[in-house]
NUTOR-851292 format. One record per residue: residue in one letter; x, y, z of N, C-alpha, C in turn. Coordinates in steps of 0.05 Angstrom, whole numbers, padded with zeros to 5 digits, always signed. Layout:
aXYZXYZXYZ
...
END
This chain:
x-00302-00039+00307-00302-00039+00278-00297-00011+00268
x-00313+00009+00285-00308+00036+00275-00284+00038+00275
x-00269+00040+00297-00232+00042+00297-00215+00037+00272
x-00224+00001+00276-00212-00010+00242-00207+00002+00222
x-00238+00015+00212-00239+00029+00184-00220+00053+00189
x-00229+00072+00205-00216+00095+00215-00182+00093+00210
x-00175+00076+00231-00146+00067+00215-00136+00061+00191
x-00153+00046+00174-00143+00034+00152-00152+00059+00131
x-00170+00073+00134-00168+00099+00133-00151+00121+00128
x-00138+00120+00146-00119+00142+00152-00087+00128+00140
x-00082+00104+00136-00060+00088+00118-00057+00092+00097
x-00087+00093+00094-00094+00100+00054-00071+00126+00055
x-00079+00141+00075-00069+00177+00057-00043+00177+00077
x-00037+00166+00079-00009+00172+00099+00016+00154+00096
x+00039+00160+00107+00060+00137+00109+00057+00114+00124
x+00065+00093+00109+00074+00073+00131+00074+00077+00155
x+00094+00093+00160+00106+00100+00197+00075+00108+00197
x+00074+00137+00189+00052+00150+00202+00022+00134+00211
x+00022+00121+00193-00004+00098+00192-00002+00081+00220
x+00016+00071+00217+00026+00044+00243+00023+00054+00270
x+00043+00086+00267+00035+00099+00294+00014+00115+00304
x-00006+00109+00284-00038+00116+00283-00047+00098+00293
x-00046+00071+00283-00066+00049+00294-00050+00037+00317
x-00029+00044+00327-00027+00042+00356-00040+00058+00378
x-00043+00070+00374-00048+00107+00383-00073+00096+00388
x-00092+00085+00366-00124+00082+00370-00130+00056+00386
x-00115+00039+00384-00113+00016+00391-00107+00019+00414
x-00084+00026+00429-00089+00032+00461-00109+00054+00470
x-00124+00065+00456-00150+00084+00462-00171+00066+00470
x-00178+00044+00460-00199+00029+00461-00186+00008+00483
x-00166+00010+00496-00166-00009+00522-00178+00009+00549
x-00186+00031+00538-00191+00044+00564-00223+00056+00555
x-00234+00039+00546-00261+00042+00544-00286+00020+00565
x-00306+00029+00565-00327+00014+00581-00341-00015+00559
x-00333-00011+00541-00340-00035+00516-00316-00059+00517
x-00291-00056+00530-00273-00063+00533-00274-00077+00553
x-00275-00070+00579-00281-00082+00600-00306-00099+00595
x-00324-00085+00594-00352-00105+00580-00336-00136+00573
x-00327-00130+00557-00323-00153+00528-00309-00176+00550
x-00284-00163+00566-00269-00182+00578-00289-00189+00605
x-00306-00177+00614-00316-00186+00639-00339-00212+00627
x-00351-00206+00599-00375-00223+00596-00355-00246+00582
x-00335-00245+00569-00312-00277+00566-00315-00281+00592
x-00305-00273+00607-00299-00292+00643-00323-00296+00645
x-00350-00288+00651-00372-00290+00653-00381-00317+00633
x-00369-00325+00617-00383-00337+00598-00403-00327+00580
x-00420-00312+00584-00439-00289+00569-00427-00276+00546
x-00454-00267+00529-00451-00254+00509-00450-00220+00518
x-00431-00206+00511-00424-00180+00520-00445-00169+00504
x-00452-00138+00528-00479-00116+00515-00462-00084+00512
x-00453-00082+00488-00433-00060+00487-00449-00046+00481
x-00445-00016+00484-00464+00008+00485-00442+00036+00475
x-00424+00021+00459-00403+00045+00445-00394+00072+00461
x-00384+00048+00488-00372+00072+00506-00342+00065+00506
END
């Protein structure tokens, strides 16, 4: 959710382009996090994921 705002954020004061190639930028940042894996291991798991904003 932090990301989200952060992005939508940074759209407000920027271009189009610049915006889009912002929330890509952040958006492949957060596939290489430990909250990430979390999320997809506790779906296969069936479980509710315990993210810890890593």
């Amino acid at each position: 959710m932090e990301a989200a705002k952060r992005s939508a954020n940074y759209r407000l004061r920027h271009s189009l382009d610049e915006g889009h190639r912002r929330e890509v930028e952040i958006f492949a940042a957060l596939f290489d996090t430990e909250d990430h894996r979390e999320g997809i291991t506790a779906f296969l798991e069936g479980r509710a994921p315990h993210y810890r904003r890593r």
